[in-house]
C-alpha positions in Angstrom: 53.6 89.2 80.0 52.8 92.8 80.3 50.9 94.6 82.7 49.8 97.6 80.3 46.3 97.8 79.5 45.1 97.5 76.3 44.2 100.9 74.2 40.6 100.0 73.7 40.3 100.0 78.1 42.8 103.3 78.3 41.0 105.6 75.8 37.0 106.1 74.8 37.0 105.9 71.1 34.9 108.1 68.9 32.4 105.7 67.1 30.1 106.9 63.8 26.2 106.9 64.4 24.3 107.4 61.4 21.4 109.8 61.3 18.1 108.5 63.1 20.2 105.7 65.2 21.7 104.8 69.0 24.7 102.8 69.2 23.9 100.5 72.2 26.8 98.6 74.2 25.9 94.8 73.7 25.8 94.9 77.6 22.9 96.6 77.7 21.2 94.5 75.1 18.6 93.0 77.6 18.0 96.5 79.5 14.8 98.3 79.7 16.7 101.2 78.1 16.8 99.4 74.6 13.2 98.6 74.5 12.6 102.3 75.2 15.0 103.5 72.5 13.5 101.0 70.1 10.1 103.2 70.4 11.9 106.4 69.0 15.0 105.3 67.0 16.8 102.4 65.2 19.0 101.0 68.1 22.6 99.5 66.7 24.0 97.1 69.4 27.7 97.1 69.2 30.3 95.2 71.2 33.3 96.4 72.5 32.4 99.9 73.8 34.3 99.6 76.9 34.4 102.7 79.0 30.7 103.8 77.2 27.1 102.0 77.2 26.2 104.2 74.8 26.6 106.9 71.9 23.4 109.1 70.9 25.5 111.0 68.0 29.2 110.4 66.9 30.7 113.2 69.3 28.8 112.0 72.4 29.6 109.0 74.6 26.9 108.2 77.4 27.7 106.3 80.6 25.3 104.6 82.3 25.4 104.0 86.5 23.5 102.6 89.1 22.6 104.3 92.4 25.3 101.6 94.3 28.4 102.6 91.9 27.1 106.2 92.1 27.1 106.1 95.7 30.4 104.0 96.3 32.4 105.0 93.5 34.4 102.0 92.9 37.6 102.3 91.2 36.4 100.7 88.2 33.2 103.5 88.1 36.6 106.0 88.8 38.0 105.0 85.5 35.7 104.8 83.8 34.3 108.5 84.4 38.1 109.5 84.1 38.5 108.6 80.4 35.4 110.2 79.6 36.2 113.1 80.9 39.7 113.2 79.6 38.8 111.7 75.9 37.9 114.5 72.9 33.7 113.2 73.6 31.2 115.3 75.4 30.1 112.9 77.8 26.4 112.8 79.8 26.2 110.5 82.7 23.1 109.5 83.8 22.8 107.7 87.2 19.7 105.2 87.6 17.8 106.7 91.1 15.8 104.9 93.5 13.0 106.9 96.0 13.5 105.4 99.5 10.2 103.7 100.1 9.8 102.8 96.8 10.9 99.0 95.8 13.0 98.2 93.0 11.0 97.0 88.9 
C-alpha cells in the first residue's frame, strides 16, 4: 500500500465554466451560498473539487473558510491554501466573519 496522495488531493485542477454559470463543490450544496448564487446565475454542482468549493470562471478557483479554520489554521486549511497558491489558478479566499456580540444564523 502506498502512502502517496492521490493527484486529484496534490494539485487544484483547472475546470471549464460555461458563460453565465458557477461550478459549486457538492459540499456546499446545502449552503446559503447556493441559494444566493441561484438568484444571479445558473449554479453547476460538481463533485470532486477537492482543494476548491468553488470556480466563478475557468481560470479562478475560490476557497471558502470559516472564522475557526481562519483563525487556527489547521494543517488541512495549510494545504489546502498551499495548492492554490502554488497551482496555475488565480485564487480568491474568502473567510466567513463573525461580529463579537453578534450570534451566529
Amino acid at each position: 500500500m502506498s502512502n502517496r496522495t492521490p493527484a486529484s488531493q496534490r494539485s487544484v485542477p483547472r475546470c471549464t465554466v460555461p458563460p453565465g454559470h458557477v461550478v459549486l463543490s457538492d459540499r456546499l450544496s446545502k449552503e446559503p451560498i447556493n441559494e444566493l448564487l441561484k438568484n444571479s446565475v445558473k449554479v453547476i454542482i460538481e463533485g470532486g473539487l477537492h482543494n476548491v468549493d468553488c470556480y466563478p470562471i475557468s481560470s479562478m478557483g475560490v476557497v471558502f473558510l470559516g472564522e475557526e479554520s481562519a483563525l487556527s489554521m489547521d494543517e488541512m486549511t495549510r494545504r489546502k491554501l498551499d495548492r492554490l497558491a502554488k497551482s496555475s489558478l488565480s485564487g480568491l479566499v474568502i473567510v466567513e466573519w463573525y461580529f463579537w456580540g453578534r450570534s451566529r444564523p
